[in-house]
C-alpha positions as CSV (number, residue, x, y, z in Angstrom):
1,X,-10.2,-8.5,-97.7
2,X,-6.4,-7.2,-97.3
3,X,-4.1,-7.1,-94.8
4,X,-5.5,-4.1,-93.4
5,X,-8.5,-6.3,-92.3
6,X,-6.8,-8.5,-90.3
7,X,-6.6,-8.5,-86.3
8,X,-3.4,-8.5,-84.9
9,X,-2.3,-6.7,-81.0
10,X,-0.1,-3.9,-81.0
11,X,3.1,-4.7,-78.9
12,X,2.2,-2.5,-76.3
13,X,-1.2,-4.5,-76.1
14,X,-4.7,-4.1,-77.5
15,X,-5.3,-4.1,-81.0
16,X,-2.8,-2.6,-83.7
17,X,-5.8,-1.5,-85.9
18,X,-3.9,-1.7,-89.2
19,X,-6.7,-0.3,-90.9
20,X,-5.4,2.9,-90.2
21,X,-2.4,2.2,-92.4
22,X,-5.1,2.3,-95.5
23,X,-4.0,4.4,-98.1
24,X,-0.7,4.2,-97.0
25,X,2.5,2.3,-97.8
26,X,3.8,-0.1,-95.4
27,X,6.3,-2.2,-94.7
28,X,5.7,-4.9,-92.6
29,X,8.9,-6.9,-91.5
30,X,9.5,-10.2,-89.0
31,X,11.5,-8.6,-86.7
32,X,14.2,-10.2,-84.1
33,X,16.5,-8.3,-81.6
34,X,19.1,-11.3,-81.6
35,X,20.1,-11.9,-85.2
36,X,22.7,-10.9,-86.9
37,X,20.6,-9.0,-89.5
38,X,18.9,-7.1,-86.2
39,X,21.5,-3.8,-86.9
40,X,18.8,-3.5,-89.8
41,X,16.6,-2.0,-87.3
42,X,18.7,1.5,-87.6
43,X,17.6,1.5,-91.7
44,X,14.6,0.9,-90.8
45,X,13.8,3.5,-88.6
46,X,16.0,6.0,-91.5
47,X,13.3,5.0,-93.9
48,X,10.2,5.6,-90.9
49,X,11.9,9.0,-91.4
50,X,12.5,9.2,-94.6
51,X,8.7,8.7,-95.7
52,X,6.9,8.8,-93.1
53,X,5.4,12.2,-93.7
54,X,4.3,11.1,-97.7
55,X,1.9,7.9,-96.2
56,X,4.6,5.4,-95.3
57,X,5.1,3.4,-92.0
58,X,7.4,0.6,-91.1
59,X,5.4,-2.3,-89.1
60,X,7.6,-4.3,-87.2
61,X,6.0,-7.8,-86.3
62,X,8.7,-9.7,-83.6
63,X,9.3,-13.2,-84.6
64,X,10.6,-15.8,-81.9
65,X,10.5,-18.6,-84.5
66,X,14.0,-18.9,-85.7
67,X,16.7,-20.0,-83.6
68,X,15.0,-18.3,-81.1
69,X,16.0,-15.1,-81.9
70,X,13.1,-13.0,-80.2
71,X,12.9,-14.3,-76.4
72,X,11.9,-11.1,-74.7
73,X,8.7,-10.0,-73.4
74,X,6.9,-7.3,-75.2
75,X,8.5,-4.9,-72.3
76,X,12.3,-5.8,-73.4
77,X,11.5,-5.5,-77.1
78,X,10.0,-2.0,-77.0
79,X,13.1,-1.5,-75.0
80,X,15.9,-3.1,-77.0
81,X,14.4,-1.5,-79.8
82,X,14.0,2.4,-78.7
83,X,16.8,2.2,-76.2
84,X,19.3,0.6,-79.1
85,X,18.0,1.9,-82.5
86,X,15.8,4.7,-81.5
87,X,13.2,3.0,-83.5
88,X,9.9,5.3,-83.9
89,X,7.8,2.7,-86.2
90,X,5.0,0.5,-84.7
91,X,5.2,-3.4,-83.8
92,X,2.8,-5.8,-83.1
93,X,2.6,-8.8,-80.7
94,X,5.2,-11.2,-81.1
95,X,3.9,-13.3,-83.9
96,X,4.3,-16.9,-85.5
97,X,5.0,-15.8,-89.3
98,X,4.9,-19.4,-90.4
99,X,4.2,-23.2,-89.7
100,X,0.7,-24.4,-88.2
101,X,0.4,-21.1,-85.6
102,X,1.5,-18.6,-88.3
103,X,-0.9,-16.0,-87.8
104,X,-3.7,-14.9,-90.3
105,X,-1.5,-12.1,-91.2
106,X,1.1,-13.8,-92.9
107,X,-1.1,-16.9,-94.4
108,X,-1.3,-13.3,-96.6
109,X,1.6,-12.4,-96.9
110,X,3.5,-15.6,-97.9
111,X,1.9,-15.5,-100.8
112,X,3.3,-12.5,-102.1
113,X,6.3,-13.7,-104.6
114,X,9.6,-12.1,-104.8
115,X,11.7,-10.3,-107.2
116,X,12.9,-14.2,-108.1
117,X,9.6,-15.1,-108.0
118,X,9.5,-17.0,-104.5
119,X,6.6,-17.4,-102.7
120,X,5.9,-19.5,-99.4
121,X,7.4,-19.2,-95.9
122,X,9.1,-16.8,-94.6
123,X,12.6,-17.6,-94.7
124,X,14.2,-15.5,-92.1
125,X,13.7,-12.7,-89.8
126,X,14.1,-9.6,-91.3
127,X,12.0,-10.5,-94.2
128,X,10.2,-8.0,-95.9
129,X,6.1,-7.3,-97.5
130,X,6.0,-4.0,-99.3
131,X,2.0,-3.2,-98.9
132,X,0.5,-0.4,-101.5
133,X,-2.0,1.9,-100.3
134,X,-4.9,0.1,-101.3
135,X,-4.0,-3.3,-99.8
136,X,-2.3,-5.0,-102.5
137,X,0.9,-6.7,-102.6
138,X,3.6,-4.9,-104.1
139,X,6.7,-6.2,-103.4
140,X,8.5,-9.0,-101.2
141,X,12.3,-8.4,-100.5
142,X,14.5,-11.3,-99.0
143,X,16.0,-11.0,-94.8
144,X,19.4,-10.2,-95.8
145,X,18.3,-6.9,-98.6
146,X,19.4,-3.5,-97.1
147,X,16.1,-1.8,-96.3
148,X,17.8,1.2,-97.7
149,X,18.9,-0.7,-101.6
150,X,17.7,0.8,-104.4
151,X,15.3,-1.4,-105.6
152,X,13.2,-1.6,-101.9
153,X,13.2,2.3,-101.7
154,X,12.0,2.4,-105.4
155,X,9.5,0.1,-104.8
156,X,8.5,1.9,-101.5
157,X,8.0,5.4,-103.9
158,X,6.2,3.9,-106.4
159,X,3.4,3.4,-103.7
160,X,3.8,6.4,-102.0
161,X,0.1,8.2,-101.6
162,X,-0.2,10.8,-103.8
């Protein structure tokens, strides 16, 4: 099993289907429109352009569980989000990403270590799973990394498709 067999709703409602992410690169991040790491949704979007058209997607996942940080309605996200950043990538539901409702699809993902070796919970909105085409865990980057740093868009073209 991988990520992309796990059932999560699509912000807008019904399912995401992330199995049509397979072989693709995607980055899945805990997104919140209230933190102050939020203006991270414009680099975001940058690499949805970027790579988008090589087999890479961005896949926001909204994340009320710090500081409450994420109160809106899945209306007001989609919103906030295309209104303020022009954001193009898909989102899920808002999602736990950790404690005893964390959602199936980060029980996955927490266990993915860092460049430092970390693995565990989630430390932060913003934090980011760099998924290879075939399902695998390739990298984990810490909340406050640019999205645009050298080392996450290296790791994000060394899984490129193709």
């Amino acid at each position: 099993m991988t990520v992309f067999d796990i059932q999560i709703d699509s912000l807008t409602g019904g399912p995401a289907n992330l199995a049509q992410y397979r072989e693709k690169a995607v980055l899945i991040v805990n997104v919140a429109s209230q933190c102050g790491l939020t203006p991270q949704y414009a680099a975001l979007e940058r690499l949805q352009q970027r790579y988008a058209a090589r087999g890479f997607t961005v896949l926001g996942v909204p994340c009320n569980q710090f500081m409450g940080q994420e109160p809106g309605t899945a209306e007001e996200i989609a919103t906030f989000c295309s209104a303020t950043y022009g954001t193009t990538f898909p989102m899920t539901q808002k999602t736990d990403v950790h404690g005893e409702t964390r959602h199936s699809l980060y029980e996955e993902l927490v266990a993915i270590p860092d460049a430092d070796g970390y693995t565990g919970d989630v430390r932060w909105n913003f934090e980011k799973f760099l998924i290879a085409p075939d399902g695998t865990a390739a990298a984990r980057f810490a909340p406050q990394a640019d999205p645009e740093a050298d080392e996450i868009t290296s790791a994000i073209e060394a899984v490129l498709p193709g």
